[in-house]
Structures are given as C-alpha cells and as structure tokens.
LUMNUTI-158438 format. One record per residue (C-alpha): residue in three letters; x, y, z; residue number from 1. Coordinates in pm, whole numbers. Layout:
<pts>
<"ALA", <X, Y, Z>, NUM>,
...
</pts>
This chain:
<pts>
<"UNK", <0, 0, 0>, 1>,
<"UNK", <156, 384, -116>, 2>,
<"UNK", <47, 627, 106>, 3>,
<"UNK", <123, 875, -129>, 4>,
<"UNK", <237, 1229, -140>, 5>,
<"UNK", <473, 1405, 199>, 6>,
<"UNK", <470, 1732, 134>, 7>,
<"UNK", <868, 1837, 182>, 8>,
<"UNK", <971, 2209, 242>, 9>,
<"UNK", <1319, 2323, 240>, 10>,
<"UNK", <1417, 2439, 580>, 11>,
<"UNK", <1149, 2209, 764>, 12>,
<"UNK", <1251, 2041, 1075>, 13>,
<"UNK", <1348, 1663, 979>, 14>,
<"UNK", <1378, 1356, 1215>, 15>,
<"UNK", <1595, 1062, 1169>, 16>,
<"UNK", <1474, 798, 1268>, 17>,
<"UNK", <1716, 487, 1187>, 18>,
<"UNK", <2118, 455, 1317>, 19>,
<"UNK", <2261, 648, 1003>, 20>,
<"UNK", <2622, 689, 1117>, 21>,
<"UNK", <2647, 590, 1533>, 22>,
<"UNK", <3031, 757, 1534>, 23>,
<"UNK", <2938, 1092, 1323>, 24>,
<"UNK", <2630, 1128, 1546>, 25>,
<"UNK", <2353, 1122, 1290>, 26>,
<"UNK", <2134, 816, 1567>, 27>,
<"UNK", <1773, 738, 1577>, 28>,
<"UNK", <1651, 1055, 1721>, 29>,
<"UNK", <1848, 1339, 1541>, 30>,
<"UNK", <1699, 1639, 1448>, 31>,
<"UNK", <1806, 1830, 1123>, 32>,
<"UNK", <1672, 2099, 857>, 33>,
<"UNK", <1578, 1971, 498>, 34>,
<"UNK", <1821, 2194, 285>, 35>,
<"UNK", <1750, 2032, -43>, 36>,
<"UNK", <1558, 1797, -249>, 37>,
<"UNK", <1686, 1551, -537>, 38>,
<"UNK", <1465, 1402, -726>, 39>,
<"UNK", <1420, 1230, -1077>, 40>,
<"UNK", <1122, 1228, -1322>, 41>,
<"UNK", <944, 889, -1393>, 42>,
<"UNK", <816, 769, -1730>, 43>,
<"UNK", <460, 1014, -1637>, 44>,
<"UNK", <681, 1292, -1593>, 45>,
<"UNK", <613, 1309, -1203>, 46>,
<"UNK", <891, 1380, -963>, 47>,
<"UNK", <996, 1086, -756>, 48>,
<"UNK", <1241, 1179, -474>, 49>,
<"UNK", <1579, 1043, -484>, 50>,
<"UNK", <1690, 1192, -205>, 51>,
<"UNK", <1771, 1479, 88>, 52>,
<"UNK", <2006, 1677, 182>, 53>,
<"UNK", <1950, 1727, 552>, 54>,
<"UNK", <2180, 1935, 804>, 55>,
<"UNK", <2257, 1811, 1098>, 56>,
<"UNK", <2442, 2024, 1363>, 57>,
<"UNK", <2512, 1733, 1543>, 58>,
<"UNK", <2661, 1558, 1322>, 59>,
<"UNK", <3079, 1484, 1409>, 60>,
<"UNK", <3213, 1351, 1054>, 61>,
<"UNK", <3373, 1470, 767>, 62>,
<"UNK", <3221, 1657, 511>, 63>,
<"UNK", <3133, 1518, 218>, 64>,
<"UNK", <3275, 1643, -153>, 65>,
<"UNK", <3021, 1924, -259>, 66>,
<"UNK", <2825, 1947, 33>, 67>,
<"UNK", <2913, 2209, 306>, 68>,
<"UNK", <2985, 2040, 693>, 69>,
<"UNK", <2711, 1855, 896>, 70>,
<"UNK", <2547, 1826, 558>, 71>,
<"UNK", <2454, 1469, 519>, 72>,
<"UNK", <2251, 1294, 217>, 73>,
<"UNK", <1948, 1077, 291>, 74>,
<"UNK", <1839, 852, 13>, 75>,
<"UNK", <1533, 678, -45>, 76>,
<"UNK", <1390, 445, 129>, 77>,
<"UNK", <1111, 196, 167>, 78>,
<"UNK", <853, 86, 440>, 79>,
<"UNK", <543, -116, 452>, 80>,
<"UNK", <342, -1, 684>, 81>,
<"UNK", <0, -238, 705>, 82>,
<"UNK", <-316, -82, 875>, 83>,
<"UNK", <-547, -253, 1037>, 84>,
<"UNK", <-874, -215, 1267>, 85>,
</pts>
C-alpha cells in the first residue's frame, strides 16, 4: 500500500529515525533541517524523490565532496506499513 504524497519544504525540521552513522552522530533521534531535495522524473513525468540533503548540527564527521559540513545525504527508502482495525 503507497500512502502517497509528503509534502517536503526546504528548511522544515526533519527527524531521523534509523542509526545512520552511530560515530558521526547522525542516531535514531536526530533532528536536522531539509536543505534540499533531489529528485528524478518517472516515465509520467512526475517527480519521484531520490533523495535529501539534511543538516545536521550534530553531526561529528567529515564533510562530504560538494556538500558544506554537517550536511549529510538521505536517500530513499522503503517501508510497509499495514493498517489494520
């Protein structure tokens, strides 16, 4: 089941919410801002994201090429989340 659409707004308050990097810092339970969005077009011409850049000011490691520090990509991911009642 696709939920569908999350609205995503550069400079809206993020939450990880999986063990990213345990020695830079970037745990279940970091907070960030959503500085960009990367996405691709699919065959119906409708963006599908890609991924996130997120800043973290937590965040202890090295900065990646092209991104400024505590900058860290998120890429996609999937969940299946099954409702029932």
């Amino acid at each position: 089941m696709r939920l569908g659409k999350i609205p995503l707004v550069i400079g809206m308050p993020v939450l990880v919410s999986q063990n990213f990097d345990v020695d830079g810092g970037i745990v279940n339970g970091s907070t960030g801002i959503l500085r960009k969005v990367r996405y691709s077009l699919n065959d119906e011409k409708q963006r599908v994201l890609r991924s996130c850049i997120v800043e973290i000011s937590q965040s202890s490691g090295e900065a990646l090429p092209n991104l400024s520090p505590q900058q860290i990509p998120i890429i996609e991911d999937s969940v299946e989340l099954r409702f029932t009642h």
